[in-house]
PyMOL Python script that loads the backbone (N, CA, C, O; Angstrom):
from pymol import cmd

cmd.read_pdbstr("""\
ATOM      1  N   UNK A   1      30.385 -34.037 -16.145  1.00  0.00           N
ATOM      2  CA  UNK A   1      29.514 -32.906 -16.381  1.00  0.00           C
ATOM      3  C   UNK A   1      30.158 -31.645 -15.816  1.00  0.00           C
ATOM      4  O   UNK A   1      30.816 -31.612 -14.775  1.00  0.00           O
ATOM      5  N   UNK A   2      29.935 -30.756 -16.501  1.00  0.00           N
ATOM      6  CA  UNK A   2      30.144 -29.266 -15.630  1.00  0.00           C
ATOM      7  C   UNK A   2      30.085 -28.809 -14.525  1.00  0.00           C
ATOM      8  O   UNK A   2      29.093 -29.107 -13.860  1.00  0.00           O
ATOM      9  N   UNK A   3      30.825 -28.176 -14.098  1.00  0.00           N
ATOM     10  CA  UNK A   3      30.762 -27.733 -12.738  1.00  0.00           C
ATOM     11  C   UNK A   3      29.079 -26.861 -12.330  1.00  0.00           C
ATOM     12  O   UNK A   3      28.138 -26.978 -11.546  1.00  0.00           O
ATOM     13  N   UNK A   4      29.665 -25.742 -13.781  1.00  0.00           N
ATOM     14  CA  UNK A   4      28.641 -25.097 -14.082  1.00  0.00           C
ATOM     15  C   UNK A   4      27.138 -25.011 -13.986  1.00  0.00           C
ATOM     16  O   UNK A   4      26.245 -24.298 -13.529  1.00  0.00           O
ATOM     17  N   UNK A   5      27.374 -26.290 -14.768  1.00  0.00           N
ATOM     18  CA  UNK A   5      25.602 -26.799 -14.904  1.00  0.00           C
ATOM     19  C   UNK A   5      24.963 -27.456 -13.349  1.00  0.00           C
ATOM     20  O   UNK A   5      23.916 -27.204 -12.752  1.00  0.00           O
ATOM     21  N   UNK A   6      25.953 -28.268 -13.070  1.00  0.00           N
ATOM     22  CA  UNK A   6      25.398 -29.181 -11.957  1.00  0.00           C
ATOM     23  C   UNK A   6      25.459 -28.879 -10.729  1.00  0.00           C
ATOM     24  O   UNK A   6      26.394 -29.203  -9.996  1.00  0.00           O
ATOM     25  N   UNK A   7      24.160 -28.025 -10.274  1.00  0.00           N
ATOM     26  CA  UNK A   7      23.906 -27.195  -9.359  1.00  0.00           C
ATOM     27  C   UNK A   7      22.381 -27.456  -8.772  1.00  0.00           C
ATOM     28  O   UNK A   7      21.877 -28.162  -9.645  1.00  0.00           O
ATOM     29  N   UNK A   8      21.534 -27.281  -7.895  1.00  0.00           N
ATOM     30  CA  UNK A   8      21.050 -27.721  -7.448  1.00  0.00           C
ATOM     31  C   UNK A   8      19.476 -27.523  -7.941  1.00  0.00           C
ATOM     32  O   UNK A   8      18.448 -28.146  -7.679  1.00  0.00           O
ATOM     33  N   UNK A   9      19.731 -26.490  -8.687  1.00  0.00           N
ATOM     34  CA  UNK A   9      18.882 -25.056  -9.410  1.00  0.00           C
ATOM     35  C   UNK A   9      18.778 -25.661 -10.606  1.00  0.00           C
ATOM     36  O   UNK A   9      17.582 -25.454 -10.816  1.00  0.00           O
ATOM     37  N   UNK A  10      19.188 -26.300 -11.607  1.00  0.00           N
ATOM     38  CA  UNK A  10      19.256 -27.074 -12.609  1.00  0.00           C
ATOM     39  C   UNK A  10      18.569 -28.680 -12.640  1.00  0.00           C
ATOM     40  O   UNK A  10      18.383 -29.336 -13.665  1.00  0.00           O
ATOM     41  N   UNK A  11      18.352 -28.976 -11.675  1.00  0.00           N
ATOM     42  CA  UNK A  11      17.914 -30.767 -10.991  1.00  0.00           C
ATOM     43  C   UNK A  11      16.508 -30.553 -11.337  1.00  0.00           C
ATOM     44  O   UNK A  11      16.039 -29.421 -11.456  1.00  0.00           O
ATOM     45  N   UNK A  12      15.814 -31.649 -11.502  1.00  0.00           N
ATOM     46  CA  UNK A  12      14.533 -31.902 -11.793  1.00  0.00           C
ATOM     47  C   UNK A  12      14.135 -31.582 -10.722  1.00  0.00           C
ATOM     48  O   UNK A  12      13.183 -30.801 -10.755  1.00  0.00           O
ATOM     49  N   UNK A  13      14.671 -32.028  -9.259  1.00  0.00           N
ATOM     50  CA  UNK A  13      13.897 -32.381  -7.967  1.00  0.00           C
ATOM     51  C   UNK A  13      14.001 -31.314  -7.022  1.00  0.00           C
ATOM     52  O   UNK A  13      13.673 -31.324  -5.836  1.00  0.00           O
ATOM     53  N   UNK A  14      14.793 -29.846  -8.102  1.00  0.00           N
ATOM     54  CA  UNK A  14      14.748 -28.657  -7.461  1.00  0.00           C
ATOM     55  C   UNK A  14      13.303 -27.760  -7.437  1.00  0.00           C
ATOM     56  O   UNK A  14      12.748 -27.270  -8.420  1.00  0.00           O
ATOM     57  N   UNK A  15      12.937 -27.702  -6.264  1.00  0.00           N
ATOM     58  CA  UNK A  15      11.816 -26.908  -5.408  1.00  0.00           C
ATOM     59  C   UNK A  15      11.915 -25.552  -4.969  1.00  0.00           C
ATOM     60  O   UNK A  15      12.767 -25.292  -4.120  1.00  0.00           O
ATOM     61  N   UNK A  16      10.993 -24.421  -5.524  1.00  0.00           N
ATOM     62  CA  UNK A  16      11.417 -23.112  -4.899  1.00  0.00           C
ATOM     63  C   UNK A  16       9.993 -22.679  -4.719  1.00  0.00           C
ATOM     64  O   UNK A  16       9.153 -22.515  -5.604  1.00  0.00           O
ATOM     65  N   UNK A  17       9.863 -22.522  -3.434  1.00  0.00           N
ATOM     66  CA  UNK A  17       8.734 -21.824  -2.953  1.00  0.00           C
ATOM     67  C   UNK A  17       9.004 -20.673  -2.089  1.00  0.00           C
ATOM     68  O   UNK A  17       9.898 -20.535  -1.255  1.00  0.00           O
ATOM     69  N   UNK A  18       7.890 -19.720  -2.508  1.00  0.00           N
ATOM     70  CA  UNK A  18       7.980 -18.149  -1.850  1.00  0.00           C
ATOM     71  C   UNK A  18       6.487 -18.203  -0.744  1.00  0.00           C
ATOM     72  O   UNK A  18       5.267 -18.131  -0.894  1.00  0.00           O
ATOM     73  N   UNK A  19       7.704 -18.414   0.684  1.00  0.00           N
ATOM     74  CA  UNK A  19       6.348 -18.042   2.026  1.00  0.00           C
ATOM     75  C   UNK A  19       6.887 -17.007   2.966  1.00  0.00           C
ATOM     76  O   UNK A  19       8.046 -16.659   3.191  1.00  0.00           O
ATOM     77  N   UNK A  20       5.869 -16.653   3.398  1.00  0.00           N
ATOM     78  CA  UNK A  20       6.168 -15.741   4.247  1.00  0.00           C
ATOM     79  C   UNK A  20       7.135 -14.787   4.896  1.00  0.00           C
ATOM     80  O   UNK A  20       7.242 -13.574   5.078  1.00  0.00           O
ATOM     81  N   UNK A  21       8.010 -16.270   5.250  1.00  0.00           N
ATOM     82  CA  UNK A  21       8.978 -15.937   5.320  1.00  0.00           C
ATOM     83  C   UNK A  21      10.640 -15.681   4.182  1.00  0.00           C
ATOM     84  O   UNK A  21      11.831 -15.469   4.411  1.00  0.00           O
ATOM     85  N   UNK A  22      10.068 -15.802   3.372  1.00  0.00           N
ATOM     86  CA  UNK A  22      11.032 -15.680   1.845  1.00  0.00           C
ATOM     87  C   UNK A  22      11.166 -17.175   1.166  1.00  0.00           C
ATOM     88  O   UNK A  22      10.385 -18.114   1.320  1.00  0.00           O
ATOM     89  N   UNK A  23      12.332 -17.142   0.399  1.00  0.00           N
ATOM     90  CA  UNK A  23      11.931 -18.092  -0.497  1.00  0.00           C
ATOM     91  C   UNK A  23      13.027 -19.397   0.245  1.00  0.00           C
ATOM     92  O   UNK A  23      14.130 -19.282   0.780  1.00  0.00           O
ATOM     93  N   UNK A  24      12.033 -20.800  -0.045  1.00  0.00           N
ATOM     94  CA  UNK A  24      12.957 -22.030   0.588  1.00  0.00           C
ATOM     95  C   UNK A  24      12.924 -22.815  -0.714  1.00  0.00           C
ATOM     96  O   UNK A  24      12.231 -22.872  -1.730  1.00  0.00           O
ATOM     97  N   UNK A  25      13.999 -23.390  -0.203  1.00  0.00           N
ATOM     98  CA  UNK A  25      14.502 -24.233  -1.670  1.00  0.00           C
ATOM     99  C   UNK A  25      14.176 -25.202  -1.154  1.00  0.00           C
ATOM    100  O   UNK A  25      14.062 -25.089   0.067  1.00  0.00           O
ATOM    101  N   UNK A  26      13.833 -26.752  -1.815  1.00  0.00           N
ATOM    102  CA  UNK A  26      14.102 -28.079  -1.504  1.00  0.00           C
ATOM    103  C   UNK A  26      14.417 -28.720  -2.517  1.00  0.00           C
ATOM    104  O   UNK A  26      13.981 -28.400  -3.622  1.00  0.00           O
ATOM    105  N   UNK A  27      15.147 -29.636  -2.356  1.00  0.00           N
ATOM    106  CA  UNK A  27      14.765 -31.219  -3.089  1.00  0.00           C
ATOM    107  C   UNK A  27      14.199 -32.114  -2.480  1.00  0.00           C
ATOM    108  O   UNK A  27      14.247 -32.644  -1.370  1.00  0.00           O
ATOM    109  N   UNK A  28      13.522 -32.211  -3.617  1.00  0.00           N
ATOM    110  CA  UNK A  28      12.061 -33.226  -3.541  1.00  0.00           C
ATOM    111  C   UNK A  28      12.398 -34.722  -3.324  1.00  0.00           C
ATOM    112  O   UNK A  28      11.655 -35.580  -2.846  1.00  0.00           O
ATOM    113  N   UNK A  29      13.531 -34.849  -3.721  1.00  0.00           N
ATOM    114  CA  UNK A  29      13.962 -36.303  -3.951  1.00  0.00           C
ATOM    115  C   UNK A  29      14.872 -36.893  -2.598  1.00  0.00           C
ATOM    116  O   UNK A  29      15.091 -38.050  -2.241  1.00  0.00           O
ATOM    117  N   UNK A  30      15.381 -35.316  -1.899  1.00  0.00           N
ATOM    118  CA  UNK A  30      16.131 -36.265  -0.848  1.00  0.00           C
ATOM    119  C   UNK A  30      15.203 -35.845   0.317  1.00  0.00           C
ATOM    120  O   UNK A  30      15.226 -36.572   1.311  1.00  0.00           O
ATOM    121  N   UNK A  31      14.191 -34.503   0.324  1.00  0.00           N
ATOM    122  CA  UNK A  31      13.222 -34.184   1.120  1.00  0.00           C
ATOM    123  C   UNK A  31      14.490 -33.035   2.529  1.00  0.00           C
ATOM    124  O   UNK A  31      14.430 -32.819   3.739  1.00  0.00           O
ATOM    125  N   UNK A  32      15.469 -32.624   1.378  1.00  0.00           N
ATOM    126  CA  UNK A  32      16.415 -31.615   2.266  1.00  0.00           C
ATOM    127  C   UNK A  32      16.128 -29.941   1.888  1.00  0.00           C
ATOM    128  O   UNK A  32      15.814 -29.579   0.754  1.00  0.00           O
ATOM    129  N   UNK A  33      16.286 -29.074   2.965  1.00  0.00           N
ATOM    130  CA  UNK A  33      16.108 -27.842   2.000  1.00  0.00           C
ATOM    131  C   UNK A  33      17.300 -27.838   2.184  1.00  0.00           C
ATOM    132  O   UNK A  33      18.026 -28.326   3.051  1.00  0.00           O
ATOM    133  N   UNK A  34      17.573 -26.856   0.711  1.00  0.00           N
ATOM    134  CA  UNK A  34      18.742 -26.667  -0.116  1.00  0.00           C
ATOM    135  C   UNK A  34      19.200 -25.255  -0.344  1.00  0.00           C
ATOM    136  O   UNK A  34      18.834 -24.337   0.391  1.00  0.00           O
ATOM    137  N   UNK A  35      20.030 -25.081  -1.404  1.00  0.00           N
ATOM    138  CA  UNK A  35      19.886 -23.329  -1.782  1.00  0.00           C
ATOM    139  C   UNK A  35      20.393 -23.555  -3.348  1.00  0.00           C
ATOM    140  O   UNK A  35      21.005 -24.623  -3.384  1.00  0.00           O
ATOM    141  N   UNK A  36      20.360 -23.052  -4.386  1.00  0.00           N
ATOM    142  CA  UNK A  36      20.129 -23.378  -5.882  1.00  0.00           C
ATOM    143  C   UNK A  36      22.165 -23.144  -5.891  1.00  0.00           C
ATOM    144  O   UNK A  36      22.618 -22.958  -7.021  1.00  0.00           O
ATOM    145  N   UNK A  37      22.875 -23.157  -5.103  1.00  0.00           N
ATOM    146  CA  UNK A  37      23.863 -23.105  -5.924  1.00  0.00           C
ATOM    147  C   UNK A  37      24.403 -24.787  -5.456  1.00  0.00           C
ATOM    148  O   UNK A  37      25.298 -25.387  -6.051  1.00  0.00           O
ATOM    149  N   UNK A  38      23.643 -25.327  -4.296  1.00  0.00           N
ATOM    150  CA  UNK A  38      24.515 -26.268  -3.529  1.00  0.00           C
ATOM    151  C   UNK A  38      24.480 -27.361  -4.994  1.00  0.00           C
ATOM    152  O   UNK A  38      23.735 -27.218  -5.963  1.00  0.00           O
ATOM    153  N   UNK A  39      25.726 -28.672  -4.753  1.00  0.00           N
ATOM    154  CA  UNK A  39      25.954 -29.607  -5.386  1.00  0.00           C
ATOM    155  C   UNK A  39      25.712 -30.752  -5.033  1.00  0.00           C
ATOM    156  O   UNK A  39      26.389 -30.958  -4.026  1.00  0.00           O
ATOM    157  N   UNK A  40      24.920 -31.937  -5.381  1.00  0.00           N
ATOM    158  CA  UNK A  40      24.766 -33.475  -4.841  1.00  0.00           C
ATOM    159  C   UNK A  40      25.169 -34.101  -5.967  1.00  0.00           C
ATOM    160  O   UNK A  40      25.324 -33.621  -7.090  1.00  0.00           O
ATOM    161  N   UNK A  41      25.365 -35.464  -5.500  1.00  0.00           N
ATOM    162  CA  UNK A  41      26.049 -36.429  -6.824  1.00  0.00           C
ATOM    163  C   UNK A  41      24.749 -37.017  -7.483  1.00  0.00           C
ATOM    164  O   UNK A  41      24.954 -37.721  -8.472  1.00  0.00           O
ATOM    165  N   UNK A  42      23.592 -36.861  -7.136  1.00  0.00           N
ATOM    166  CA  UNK A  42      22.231 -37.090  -7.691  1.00  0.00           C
ATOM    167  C   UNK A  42      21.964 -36.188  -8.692  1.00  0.00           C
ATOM    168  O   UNK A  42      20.861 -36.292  -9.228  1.00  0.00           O
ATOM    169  N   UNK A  43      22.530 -35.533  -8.982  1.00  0.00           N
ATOM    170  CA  UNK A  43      22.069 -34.333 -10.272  1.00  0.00           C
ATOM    171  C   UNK A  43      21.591 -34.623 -10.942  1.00  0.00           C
ATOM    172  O   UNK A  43      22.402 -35.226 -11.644  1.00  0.00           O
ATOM    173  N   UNK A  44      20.676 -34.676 -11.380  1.00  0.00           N
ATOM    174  CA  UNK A  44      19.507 -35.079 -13.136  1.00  0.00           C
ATOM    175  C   UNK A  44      18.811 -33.978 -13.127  1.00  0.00           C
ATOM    176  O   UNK A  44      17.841 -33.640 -12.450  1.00  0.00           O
ATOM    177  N   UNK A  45      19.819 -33.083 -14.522  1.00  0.00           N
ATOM    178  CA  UNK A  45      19.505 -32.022 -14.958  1.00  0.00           C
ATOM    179  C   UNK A  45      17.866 -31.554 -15.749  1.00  0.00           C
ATOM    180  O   UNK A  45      17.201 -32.365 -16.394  1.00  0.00           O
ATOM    181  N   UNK A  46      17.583 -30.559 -15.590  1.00  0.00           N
ATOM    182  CA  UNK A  46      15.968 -30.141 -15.962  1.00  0.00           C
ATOM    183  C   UNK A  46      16.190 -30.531 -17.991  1.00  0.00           C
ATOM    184  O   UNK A  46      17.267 -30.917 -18.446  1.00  0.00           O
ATOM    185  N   UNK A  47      15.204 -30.354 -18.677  1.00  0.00           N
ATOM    186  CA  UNK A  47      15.217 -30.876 -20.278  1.00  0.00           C
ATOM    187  C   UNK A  47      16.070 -29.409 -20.662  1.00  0.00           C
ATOM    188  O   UNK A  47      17.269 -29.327 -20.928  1.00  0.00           O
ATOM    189  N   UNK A  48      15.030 -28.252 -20.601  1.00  0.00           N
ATOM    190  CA  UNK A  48      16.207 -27.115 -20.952  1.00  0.00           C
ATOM    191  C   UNK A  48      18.162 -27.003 -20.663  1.00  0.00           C
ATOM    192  O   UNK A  48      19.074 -26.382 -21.210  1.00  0.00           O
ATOM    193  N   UNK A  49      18.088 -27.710 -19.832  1.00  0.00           N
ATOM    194  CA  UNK A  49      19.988 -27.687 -19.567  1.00  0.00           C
ATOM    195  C   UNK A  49      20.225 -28.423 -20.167  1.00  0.00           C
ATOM    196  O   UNK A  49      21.173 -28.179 -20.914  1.00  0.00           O
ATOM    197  N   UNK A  50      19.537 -29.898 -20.297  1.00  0.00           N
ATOM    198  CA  UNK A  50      20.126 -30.935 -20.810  1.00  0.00           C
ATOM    199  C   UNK A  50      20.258 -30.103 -23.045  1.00  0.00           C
ATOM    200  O   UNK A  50      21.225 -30.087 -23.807  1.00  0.00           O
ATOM    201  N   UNK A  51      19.588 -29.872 -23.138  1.00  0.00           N
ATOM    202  CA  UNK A  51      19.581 -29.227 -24.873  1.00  0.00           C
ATOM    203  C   UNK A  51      20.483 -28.306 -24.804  1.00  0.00           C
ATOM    204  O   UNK A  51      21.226 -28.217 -25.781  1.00  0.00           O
ATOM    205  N   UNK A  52      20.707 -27.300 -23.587  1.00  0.00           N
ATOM    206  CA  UNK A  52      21.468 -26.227 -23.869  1.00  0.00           C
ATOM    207  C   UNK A  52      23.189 -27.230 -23.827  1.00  0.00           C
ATOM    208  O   UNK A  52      24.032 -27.194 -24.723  1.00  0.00           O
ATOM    209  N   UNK A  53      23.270 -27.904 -22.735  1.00  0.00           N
ATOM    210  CA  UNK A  53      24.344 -28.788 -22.531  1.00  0.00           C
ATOM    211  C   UNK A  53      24.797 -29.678 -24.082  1.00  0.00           C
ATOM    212  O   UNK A  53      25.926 -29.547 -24.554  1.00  0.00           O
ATOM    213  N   UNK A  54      23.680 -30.612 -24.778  1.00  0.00           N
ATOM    214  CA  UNK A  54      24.027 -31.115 -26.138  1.00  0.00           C
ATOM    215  C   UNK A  54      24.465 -30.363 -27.334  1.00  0.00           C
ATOM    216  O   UNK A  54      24.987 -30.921 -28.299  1.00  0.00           O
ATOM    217  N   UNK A  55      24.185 -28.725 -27.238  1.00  0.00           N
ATOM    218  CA  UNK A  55      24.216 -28.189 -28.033  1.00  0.00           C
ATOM    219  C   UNK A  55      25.588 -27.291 -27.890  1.00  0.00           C
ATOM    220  O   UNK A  55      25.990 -26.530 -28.771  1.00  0.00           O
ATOM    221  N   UNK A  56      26.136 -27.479 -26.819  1.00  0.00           N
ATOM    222  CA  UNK A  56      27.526 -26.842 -26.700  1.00  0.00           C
ATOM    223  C   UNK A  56      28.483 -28.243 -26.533  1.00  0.00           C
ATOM    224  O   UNK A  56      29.649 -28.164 -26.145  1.00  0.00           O
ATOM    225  N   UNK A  57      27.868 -29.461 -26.858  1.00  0.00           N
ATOM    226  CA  UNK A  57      28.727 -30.860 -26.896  1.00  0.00           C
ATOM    227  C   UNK A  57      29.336 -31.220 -25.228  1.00  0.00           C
ATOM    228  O   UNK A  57      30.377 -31.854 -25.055  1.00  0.00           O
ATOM    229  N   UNK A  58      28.553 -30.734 -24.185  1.00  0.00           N
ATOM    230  CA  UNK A  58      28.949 -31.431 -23.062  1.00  0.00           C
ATOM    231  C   UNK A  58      27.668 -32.404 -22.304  1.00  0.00           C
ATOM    232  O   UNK A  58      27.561 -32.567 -21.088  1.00  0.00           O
ATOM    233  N   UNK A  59      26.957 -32.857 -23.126  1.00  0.00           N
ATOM    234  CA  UNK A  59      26.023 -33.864 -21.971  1.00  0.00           C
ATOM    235  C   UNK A  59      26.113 -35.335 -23.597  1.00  0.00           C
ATOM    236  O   UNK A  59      26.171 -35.130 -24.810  1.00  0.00           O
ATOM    237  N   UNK A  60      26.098 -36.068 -23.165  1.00  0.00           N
ATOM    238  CA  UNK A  60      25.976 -37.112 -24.114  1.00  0.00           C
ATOM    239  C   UNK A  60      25.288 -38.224 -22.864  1.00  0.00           C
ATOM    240  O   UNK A  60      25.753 -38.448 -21.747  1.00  0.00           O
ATOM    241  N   UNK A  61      23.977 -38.829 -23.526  1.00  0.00           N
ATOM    242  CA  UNK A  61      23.038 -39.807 -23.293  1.00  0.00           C
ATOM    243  C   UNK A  61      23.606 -41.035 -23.004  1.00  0.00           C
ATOM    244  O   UNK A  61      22.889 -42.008 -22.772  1.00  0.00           O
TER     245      UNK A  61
END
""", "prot")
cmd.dss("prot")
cmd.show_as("cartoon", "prot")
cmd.util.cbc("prot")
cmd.orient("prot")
């Protein structure tokens, strides 16, 4: 997969909430906060990337 795409900001299990103190990222899945550019080998991209990805011929099922 792309460098591009597979970012933390793109993941299903990417979390962005705005408190008080500004905005915190998490993933939901490892229960870490994050920041939308970081990379894990867990990546499972959101449905919109995955179509934009098939439609430029880099994600295959």
């Amino acid at each position: 997969m792309e460098a591009k795409y597979h970012v933390c900001a793109t993941c299903i299990h990417f979390l962005a909430e705005r408190k008080a103190e500004g905005m915190v990222f998490t993933c939901n899945r490892l229960k870490y906060e994050t920041k939308p550019t970081y990379k894990f080998d867990c990546w499972t991209p959101k449905e919109h990337v995955k179509k934009l990805m098939k439609k430029r011929g880099e994600f295959h099922e």
